[in-house]
KEKOL-714653 format. One record per atom (N, C-alpha, C): atom name; chain; residue number from 1; x negated, y, z. Coordinates in pm, 1 decimal, decimal comma, m for minus. Layout:
<pts>
(CA A NUM (X Y Z))
...
</pts>
This chain:
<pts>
(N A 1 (m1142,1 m1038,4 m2379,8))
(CA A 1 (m1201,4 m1101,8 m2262,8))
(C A 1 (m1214,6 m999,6 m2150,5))
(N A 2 (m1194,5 m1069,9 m2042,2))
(CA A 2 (m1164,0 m971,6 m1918,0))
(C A 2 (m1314,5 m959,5 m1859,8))
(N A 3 (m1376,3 m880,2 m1871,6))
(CA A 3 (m1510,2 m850,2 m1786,4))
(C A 3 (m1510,7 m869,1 m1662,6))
(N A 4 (m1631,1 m891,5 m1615,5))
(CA A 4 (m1607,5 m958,7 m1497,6))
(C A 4 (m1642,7 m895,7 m1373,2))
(N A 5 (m1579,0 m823,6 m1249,7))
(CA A 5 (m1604,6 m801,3 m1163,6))
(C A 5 (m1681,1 m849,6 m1045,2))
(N A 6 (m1788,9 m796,1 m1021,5))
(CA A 6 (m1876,6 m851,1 m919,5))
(C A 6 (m1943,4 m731,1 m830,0))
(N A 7 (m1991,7 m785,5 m713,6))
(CA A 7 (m2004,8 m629,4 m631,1))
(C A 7 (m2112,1 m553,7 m686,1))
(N A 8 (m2041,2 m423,3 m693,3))
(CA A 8 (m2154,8 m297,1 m740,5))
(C A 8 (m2110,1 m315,4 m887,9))
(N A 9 (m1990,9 m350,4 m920,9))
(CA A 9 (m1950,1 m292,9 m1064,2))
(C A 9 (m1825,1 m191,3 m1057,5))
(N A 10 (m1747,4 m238,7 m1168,3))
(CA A 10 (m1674,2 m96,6 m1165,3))
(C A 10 (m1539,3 m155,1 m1060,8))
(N A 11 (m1520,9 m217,3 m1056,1))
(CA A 11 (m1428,0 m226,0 m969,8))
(C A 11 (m1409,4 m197,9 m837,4))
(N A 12 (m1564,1 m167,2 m779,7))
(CA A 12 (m1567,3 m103,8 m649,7))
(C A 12 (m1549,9 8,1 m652,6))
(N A 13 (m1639,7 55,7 m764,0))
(CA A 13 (m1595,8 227,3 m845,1))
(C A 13 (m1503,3 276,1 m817,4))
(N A 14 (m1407,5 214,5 m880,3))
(CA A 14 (m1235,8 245,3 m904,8))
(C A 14 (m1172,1 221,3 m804,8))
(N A 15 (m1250,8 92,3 m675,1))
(CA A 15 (m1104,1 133,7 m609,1))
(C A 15 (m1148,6 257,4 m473,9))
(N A 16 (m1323,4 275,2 m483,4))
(CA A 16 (m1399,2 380,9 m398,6))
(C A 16 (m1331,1 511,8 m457,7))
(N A 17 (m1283,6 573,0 m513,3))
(CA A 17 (m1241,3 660,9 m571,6))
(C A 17 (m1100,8 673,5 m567,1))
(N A 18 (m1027,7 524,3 m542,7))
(CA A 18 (m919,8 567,9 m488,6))
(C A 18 (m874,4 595,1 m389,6))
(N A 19 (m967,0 536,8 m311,1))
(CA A 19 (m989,8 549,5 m106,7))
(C A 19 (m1020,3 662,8 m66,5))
(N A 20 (m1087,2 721,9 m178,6))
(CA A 20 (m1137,7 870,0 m153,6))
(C A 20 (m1035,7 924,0 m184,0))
(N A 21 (m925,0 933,2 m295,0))
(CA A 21 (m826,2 1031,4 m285,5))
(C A 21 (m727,0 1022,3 m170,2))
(N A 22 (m707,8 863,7 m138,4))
(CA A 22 (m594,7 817,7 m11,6))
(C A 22 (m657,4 904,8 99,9))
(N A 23 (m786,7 923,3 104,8))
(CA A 23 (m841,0 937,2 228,9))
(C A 23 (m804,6 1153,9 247,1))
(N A 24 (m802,9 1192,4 119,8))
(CA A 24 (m789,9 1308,4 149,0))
(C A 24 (m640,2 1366,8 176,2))
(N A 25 (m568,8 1278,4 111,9))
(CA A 25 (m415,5 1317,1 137,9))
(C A 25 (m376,2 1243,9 276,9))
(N A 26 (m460,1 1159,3 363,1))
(CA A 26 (m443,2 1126,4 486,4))
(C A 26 (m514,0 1297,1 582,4))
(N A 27 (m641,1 1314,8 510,9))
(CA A 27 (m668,9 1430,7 618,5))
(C A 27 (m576,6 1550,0 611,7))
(N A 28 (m498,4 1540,6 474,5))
(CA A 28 (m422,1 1646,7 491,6))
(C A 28 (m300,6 1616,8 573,6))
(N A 29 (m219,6 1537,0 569,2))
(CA A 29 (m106,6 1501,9 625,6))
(C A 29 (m178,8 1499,6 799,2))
(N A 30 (m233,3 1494,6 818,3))
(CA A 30 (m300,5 1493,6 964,1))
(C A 30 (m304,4 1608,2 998,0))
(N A 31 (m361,8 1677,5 921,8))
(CA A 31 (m350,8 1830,8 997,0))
(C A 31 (m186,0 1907,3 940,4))
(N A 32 (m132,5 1809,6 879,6))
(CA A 32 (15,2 1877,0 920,4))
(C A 32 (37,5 1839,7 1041,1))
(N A 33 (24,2 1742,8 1047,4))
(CA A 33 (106,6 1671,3 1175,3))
(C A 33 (23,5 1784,5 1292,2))
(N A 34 (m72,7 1791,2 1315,9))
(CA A 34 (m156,5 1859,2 1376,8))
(C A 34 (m114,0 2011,7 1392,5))
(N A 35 (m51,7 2086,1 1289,0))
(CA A 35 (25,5 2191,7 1320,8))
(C A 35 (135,8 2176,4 1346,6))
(N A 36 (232,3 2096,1 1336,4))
(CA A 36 (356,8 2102,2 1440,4))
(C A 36 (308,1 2061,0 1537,6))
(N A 37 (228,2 1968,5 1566,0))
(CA A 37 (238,8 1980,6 1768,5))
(C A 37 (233,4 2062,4 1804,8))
(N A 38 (153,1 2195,1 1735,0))
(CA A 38 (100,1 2272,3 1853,4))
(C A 38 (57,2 2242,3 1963,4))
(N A 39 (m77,2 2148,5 1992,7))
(CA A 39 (m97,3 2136,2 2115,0))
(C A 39 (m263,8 2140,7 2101,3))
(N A 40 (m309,3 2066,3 2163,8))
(CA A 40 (m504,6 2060,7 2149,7))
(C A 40 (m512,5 1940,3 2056,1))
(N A 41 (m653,0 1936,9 2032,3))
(CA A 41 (m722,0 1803,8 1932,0))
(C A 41 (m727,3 1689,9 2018,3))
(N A 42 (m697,8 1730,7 2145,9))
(CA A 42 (m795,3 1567,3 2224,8))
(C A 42 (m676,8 1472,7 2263,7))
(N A 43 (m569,6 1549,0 2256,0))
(CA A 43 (m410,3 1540,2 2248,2))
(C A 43 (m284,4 1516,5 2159,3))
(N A 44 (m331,2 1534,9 2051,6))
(CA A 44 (m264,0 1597,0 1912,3))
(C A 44 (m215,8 1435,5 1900,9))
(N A 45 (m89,2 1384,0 1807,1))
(CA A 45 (m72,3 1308,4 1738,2))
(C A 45 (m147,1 1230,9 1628,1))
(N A 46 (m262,9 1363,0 1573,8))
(CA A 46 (m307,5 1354,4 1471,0))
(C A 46 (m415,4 1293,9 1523,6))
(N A 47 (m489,7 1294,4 1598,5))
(CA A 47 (m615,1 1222,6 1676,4))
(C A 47 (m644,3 1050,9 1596,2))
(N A 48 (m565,0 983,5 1613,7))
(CA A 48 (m558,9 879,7 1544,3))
(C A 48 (m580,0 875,1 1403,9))
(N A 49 (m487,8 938,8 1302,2))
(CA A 49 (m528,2 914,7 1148,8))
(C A 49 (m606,2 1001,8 1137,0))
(N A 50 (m689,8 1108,4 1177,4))
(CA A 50 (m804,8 1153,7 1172,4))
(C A 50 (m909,1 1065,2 1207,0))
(N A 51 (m896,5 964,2 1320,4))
(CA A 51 (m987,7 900,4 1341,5))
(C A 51 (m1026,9 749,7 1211,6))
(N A 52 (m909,8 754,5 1182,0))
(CA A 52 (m934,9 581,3 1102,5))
(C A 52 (m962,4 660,6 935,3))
(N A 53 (m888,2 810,7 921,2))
(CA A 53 (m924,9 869,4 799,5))
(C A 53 (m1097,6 873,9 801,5))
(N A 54 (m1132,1 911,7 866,7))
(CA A 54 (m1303,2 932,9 904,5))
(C A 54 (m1375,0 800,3 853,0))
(N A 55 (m1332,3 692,4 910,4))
(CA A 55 (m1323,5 551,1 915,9))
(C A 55 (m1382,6 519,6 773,8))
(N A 56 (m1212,4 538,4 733,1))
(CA A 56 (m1175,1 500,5 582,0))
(C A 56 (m1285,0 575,4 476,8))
(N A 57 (m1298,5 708,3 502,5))
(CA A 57 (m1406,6 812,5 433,0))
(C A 57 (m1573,1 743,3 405,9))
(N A 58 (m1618,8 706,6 521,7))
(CA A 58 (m1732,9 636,2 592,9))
(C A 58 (m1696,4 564,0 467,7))
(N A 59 (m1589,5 405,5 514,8))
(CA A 59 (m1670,8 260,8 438,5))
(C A 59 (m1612,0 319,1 269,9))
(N A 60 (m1529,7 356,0 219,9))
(CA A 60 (m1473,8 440,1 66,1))
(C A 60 (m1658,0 481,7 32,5))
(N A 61 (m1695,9 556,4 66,4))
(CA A 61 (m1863,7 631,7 59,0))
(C A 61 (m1957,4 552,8 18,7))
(N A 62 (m1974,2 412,2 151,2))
(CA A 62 (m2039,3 341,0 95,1))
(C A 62 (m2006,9 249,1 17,0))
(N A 63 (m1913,4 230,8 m10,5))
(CA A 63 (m1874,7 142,1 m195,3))
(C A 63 (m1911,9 193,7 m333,5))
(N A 64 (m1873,0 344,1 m291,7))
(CA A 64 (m1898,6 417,3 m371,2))
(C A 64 (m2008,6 448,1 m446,1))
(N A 65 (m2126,5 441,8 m309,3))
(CA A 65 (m2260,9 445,9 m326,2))
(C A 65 (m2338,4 324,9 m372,7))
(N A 66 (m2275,2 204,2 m304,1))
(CA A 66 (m2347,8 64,9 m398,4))
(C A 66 (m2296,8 50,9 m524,6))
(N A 67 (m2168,1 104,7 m542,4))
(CA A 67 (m2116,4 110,7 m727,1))
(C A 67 (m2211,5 93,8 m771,6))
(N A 68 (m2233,8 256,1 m743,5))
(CA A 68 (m2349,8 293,4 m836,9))
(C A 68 (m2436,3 232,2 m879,8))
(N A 69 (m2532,3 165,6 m774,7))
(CA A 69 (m2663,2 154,8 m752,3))
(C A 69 (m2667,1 54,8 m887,7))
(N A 70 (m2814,1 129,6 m966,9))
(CA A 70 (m2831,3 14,8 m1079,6))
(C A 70 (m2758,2 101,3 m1205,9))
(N A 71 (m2644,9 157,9 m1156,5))
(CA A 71 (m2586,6 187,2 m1341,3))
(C A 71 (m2604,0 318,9 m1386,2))
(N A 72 (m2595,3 405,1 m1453,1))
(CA A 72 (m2534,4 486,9 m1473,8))
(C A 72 (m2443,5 515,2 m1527,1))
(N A 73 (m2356,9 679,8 m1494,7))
(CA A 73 (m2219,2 765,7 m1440,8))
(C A 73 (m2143,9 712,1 m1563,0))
(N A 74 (m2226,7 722,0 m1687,6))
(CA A 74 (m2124,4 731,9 m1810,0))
(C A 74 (m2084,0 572,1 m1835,9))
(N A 75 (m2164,2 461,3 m1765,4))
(CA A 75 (m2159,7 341,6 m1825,3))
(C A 75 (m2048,7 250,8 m1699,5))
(N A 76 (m2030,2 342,3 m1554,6))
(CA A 76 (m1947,9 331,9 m1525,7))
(C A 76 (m1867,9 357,4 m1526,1))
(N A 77 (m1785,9 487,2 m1564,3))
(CA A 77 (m1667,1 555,9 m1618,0))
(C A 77 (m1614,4 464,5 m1769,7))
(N A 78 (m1727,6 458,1 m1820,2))
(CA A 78 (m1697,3 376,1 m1928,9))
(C A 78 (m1624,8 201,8 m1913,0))
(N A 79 (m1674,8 135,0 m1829,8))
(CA A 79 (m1632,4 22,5 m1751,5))
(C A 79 (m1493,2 9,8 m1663,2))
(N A 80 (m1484,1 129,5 m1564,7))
(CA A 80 (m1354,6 170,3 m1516,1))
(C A 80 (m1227,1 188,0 m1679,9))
(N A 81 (m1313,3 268,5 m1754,1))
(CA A 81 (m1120,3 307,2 m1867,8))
(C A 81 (m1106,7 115,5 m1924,8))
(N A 82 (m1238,3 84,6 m1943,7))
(CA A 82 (m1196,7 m19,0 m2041,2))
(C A 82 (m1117,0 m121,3 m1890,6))
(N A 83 (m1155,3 m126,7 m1794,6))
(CA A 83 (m1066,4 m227,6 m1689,4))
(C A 83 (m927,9 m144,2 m1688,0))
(N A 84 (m881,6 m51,5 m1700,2))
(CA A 84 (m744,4 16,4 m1672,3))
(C A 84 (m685,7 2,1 m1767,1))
(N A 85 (m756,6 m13,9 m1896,5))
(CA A 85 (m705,1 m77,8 m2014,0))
(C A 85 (m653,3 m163,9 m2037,5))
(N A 86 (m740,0 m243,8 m1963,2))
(CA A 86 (m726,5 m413,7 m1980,4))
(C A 86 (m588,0 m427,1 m1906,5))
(N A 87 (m544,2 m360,5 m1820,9))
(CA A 87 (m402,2 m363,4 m1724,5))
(C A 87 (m265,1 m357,2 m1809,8))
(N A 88 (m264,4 m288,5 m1904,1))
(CA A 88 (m176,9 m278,3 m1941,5))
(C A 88 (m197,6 m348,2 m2111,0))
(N A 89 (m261,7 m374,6 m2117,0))
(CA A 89 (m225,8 m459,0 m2285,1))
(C A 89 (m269,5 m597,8 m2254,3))
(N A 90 (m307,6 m683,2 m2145,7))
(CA A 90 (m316,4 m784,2 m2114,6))
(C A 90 (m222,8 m861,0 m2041,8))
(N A 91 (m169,8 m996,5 m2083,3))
(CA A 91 (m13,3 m1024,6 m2041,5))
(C A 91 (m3,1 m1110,3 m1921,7))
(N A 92 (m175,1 m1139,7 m1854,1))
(CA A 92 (m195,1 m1203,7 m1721,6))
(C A 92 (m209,6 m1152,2 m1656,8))
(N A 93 (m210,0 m994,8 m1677,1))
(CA A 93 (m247,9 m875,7 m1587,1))
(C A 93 (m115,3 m878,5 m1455,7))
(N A 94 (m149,6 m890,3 m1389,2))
(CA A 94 (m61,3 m813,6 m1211,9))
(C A 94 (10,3 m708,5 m1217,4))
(N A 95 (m66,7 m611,8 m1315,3))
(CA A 95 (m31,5 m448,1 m1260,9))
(C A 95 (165,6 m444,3 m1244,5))
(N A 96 (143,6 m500,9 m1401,5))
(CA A 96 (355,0 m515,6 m1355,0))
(C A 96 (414,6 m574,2 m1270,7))
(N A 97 (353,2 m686,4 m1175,1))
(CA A 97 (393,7 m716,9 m1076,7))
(C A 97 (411,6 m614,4 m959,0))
(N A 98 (272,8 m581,9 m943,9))
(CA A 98 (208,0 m452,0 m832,1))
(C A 98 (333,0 m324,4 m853,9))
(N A 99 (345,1 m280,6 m975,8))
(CA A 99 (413,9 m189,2 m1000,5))
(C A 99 (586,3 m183,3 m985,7))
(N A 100 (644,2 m339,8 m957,7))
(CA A 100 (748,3 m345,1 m972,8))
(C A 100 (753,3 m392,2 m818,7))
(N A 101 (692,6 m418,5 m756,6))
(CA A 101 (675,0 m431,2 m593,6))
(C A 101 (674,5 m249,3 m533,5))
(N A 102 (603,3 m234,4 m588,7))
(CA A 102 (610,1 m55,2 m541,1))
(C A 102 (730,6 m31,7 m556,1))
(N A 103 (782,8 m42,4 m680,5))
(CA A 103 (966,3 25,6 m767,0))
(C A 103 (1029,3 m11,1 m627,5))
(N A 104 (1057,4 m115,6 m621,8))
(CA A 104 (1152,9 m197,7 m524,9))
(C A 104 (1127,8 m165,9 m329,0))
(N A 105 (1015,8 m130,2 m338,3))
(CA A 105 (956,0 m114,3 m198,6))
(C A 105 (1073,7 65,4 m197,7))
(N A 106 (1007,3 173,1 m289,9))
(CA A 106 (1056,1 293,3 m305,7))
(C A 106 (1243,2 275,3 m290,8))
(N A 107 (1227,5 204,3 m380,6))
(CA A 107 (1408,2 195,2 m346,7))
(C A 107 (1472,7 140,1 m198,5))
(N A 108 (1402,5 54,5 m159,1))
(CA A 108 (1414,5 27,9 m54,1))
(C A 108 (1381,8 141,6 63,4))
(N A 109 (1333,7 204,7 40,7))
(CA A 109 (1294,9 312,0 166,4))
(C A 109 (1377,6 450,1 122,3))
(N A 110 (1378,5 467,0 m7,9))
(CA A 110 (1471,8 634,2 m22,7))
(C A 110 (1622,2 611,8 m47,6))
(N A 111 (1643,5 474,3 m90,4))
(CA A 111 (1772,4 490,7 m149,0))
(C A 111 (1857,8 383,6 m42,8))
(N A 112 (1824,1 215,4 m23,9))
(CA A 112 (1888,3 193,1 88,5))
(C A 112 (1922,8 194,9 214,6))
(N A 113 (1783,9 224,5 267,3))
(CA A 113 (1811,0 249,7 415,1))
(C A 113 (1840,8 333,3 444,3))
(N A 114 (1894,1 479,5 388,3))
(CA A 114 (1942,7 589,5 438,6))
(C A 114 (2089,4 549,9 383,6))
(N A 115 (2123,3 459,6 320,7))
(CA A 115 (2270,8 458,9 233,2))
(C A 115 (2319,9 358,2 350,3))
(N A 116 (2258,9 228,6 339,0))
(CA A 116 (2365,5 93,5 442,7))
(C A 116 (2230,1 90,6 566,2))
(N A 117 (2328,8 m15,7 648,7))
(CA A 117 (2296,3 m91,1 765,4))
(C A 117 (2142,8 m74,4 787,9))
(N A 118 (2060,4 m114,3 870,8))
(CA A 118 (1930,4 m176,2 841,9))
(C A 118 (1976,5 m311,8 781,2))
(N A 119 (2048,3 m433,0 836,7))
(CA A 119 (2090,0 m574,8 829,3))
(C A 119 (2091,9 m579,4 653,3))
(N A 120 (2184,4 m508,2 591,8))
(CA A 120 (2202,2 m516,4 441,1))
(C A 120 (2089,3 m424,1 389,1))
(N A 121 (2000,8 m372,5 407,7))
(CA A 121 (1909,1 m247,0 364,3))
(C A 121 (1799,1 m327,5 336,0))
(N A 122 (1767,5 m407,3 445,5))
(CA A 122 (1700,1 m492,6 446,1))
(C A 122 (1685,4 m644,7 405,0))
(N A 123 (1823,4 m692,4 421,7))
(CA A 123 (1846,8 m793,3 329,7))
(C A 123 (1849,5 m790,7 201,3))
(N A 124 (1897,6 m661,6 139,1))
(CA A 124 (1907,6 m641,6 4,1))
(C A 124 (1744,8 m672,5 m43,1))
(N A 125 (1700,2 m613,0 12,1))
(CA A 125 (1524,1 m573,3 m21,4))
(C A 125 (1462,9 m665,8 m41,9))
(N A 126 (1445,0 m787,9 71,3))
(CA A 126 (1355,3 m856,5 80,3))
(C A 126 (1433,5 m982,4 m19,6))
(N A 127 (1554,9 m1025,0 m55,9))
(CA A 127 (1625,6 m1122,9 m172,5))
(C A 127 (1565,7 m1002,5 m329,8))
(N A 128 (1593,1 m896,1 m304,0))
(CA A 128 (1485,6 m885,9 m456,7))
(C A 128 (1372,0 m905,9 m482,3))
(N A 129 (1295,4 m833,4 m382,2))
(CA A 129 (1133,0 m873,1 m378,5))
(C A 129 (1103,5 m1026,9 m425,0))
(N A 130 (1165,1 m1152,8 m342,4))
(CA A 130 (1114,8 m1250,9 m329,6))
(C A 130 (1172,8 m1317,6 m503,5))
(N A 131 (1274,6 m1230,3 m545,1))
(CA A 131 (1344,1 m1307,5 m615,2))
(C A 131 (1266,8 m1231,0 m787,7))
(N A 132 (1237,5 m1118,2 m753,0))
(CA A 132 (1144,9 m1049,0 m854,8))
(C A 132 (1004,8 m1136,8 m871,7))
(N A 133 (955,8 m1206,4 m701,7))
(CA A 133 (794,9 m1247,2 m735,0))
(C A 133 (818,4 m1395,6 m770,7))
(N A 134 (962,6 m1426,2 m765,0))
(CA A 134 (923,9 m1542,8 m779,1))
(C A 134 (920,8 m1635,7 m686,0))
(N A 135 (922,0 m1643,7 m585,0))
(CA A 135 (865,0 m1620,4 m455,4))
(C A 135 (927,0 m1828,4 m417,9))
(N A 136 (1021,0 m1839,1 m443,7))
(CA A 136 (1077,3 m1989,2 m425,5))
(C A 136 (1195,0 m1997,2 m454,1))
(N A 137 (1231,4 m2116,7 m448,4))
(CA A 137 (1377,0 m2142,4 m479,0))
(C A 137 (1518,6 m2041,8 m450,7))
(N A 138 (1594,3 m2063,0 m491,9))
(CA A 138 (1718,9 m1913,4 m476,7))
(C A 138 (1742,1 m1971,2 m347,5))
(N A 139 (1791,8 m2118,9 m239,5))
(CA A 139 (1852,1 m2099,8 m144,7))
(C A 139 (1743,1 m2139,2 m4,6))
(N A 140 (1621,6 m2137,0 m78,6))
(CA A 140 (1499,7 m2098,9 7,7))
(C A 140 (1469,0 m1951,8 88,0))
(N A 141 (1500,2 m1830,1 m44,7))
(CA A 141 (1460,7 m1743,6 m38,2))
(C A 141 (1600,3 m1673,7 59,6))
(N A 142 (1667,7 m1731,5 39,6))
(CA A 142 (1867,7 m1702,9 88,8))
(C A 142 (1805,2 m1720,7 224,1))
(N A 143 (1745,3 m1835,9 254,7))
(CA A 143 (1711,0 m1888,5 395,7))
(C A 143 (1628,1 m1833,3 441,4))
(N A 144 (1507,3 m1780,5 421,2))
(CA A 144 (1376,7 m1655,1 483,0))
(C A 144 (1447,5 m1544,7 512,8))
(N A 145 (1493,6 m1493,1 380,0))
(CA A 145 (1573,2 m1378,5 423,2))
(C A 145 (1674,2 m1308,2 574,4))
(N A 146 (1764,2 m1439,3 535,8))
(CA A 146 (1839,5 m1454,2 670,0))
(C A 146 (1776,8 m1456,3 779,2))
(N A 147 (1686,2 m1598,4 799,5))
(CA A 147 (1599,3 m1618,3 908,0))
(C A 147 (1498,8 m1484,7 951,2))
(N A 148 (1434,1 m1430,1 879,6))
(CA A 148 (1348,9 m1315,5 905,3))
(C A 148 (1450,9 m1194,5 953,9))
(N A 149 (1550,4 m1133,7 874,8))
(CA A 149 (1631,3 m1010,9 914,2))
(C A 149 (1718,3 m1043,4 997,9))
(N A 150 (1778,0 m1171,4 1042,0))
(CA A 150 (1797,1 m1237,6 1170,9))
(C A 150 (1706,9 m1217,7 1343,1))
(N A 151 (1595,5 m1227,3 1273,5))
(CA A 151 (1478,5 m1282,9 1361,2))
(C A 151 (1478,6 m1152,9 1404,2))
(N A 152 (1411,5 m1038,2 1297,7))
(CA A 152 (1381,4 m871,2 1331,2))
(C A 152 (1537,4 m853,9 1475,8))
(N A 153 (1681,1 m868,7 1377,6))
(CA A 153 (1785,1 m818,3 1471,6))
(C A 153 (1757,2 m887,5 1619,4))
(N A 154 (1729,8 m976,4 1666,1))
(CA A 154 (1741,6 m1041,4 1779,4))
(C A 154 (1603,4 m994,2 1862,3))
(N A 155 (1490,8 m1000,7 1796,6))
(CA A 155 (1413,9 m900,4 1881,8))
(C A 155 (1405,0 m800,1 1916,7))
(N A 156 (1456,8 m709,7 1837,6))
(CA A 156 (1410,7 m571,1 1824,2))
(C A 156 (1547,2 m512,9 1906,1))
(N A 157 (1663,3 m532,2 1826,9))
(CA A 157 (1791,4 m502,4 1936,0))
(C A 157 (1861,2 m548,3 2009,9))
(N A 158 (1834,6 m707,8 2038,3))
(CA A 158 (1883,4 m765,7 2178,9))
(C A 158 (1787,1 m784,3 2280,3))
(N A 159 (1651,2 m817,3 2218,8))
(CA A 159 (1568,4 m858,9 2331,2))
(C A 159 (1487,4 m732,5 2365,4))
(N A 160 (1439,6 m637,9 2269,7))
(CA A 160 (1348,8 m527,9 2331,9))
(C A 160 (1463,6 m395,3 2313,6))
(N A 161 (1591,5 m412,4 2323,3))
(CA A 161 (1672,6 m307,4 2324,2))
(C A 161 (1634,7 m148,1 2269,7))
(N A 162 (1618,0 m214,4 2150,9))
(CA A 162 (1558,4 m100,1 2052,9))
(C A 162 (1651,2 m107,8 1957,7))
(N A 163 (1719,1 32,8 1912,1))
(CA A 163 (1788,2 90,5 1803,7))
(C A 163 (1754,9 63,1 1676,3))
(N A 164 (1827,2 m0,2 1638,9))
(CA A 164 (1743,5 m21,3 1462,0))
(C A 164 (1814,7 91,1 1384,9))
(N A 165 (1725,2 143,6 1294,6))
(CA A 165 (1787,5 247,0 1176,7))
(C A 165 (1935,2 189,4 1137,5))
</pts>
């Protein structure tokens, strides 16, 4: 039986803790970006994801902090393994969905779009995705596809005369 998530259990825990790690590999990538400009702070590129990292830090904190409230450390750590558990030996679980959306997203960004077109890079992508989730019929999904990476080409490089990858 799947325990049940409600606010200030572990599931805020777990995902406050993951906001907190996103949030630190955002401040770091910020102050990369922040050393190649070479320029000032009030100026910098980085000004922005420093600002929404701050943001993100802030509301991550307070999730973190209502987790808590009420339990204690060991009985939430304890609650978090048994839900991460539950992910992978449970057969209604998402995570393989989630995880095979990531696979396909990754391939899509390292391996096709530097190999073909945007038009096929992108068509390829979005007929697996839809066709991995399920998503609708095969000459439904034929038809979004088209229509959407259609739609992107005609705005982006006829009407706002912008270069597509």
């Amino acid at each position: 039986m799947r325990p049940s998530l409600r606010p200030g259990s572990s599931g805020d825990f777990f995902s406050a803790v993951i906001l907190l790690l996103f949030t630190g590999f955002l401040f770091q990538q910020s102050l990369l970006i922040h050393q190649d400009a070479k320029v000032a702070w009030n100026v910098s590129p980085a000004l922005l994801p420093v600002f929404l990292g701050s943001c993100l830090l802030l509301c991550s904190l307070i999730l973190l902090f209502r987790s808590q409230r009420g339990q204690s450390f060991a009985g939430l750590t304890a609650s978090v393994i048994q839900h991460v558990r539950l992910w992978f030996v449970d057969d209604s679980s998402e995570w393989k969905r989630i995880l095979g959306g990531i696979a396909l997203l990754a391939i899509y960004i390292f391996v096709l779009i530097p190999i073909f077109e945007f038009w096929l890079s992108s068509s390829l992508f979005l007929l697996a995705i839809f066709i991995f989730l399920r998503a609708a019929a095969y000459w439904k999904i034929v038809l979004v596809t088209a229509g959407a990476v259609g739609g992107i080409i005609l705005l982006f490089n006829k009407i706002f005369n912008v270069t597509l990858p």
